[in-house]
C-alpha positions in Angstrom: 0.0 0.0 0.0 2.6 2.4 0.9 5.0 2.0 -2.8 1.6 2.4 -4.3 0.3 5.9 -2.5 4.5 6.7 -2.8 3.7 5.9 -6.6 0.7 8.2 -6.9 3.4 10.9 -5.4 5.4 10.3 -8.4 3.0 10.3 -11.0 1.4 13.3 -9.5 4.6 15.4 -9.8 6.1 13.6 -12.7 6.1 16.0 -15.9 5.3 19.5 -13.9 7.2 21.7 -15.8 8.9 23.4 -12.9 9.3 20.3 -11.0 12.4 18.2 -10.8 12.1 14.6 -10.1 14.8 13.2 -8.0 13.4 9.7 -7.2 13.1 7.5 -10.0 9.1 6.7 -11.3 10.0 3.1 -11.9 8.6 1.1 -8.3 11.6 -1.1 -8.8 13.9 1.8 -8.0 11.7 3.8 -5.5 10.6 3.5 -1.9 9.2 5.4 0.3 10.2 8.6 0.2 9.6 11.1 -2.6 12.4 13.2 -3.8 11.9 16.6 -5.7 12.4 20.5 -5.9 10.5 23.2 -7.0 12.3 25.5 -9.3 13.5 28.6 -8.1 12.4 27.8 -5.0 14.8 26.3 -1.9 13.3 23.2 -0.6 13.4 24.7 2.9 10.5 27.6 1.3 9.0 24.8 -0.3 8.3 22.8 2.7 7.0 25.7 4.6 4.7 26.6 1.7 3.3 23.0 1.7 2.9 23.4 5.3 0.6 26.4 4.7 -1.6 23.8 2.7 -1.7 21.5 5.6 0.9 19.3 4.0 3.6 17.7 5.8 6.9 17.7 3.7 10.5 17.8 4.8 14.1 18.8 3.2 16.7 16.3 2.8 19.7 16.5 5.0 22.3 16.3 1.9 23.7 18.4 0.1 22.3 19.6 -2.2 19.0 19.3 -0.4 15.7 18.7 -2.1 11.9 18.8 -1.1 11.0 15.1 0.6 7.2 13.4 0.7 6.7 10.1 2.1 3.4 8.7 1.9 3.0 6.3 4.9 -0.1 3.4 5.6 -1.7 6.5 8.0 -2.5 8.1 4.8 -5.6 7.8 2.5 -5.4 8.2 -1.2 -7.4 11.6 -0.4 -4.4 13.1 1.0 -1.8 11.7 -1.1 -4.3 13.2 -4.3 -3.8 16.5 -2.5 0.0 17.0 -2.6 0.6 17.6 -6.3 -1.9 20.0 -6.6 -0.5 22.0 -4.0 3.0 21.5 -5.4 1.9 22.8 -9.1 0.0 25.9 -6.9 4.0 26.4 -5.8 6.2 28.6 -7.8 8.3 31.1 -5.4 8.8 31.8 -1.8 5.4 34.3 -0.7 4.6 33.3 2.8 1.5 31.2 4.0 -1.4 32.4 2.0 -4.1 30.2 3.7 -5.9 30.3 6.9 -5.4 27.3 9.3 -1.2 27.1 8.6 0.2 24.5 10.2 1.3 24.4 13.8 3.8 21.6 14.2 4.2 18.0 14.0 2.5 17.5 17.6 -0.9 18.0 15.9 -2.4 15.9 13.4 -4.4 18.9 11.9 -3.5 18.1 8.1 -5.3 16.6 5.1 -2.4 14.6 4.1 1.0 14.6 6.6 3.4 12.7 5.2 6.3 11.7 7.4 
C-alpha cells in the first residue's frame, strides 16, 4: 500500500514543468520517500509553503537538499491526491497564503502529513 500511495506521489509530480524529479518513477527503483524541488524555490521555502496547505513535507539533510514526501499506511489516497496539486500551486517563496497554517508536527491537523 505504501510503494503504491508513494507511486501516486510520483505520477502526480512527474512532468510538472517546474518540478524536478529526483526519485526514479520506476517502483523497482523507489521507496518510500519522494524526492523533488520546486524550481526557483529552496526546498526549505517549499516545505513551509506545503505546510501552509496542511501538507507535511520535509528537506533532505544532503547536500544539495531537495523537497521530501513520504506517503505512509496513516494516509488515505485523499491526501496523497492532494500533494501535487498544492505542489503545481508552488512557484516562489510568498509566505502562507491560507488560513489554518500549520502548527507543528505534535498535531495531526492536516489533510495529508506525510512523514
Amino acid at each position: 500500500r505504501i510503494h503504491a500511495l508513494n507511486r501516486r506521489l510520483r505520477e502526480g509530480l512527474h512532468g510538472m514543468a517546474h518540478v524536478h524529479l529526483h526519485t526514479p518513477l520506476s517502483d523497482e527503483l523507489a521507496a518510500g520517500i519522494v524526492c523533488f524541488d520546486i524550481e526557483g524555490m529552496r526546498p526549505r521555502d517549499a516545505v513551509e509553503q506545503l505546510a501552509c496547505e496542511r501538507i507535511v513535507a520535509s528537506g533532505s539533510p544532503y547536500d544539495p537538499a531537495c523537497a521530501r514526501l513520504a506517503a505512509s499506511i496513516f494516509n488515505t489516497e485523499e491526501e496523497v491526491e492532494s500533494a501535487p496539486p498544492a505542489v503545481r500551486t508552488r512557484r516562489r517563496p510568498a509566505g502562507c497564503q491560507s488560513a489554518g497554517a500549520y502548527d507543528g508536527p505534535t498535531r495531526r491537523k492536516s489533510r495529508a502529513a506525510f512523514s
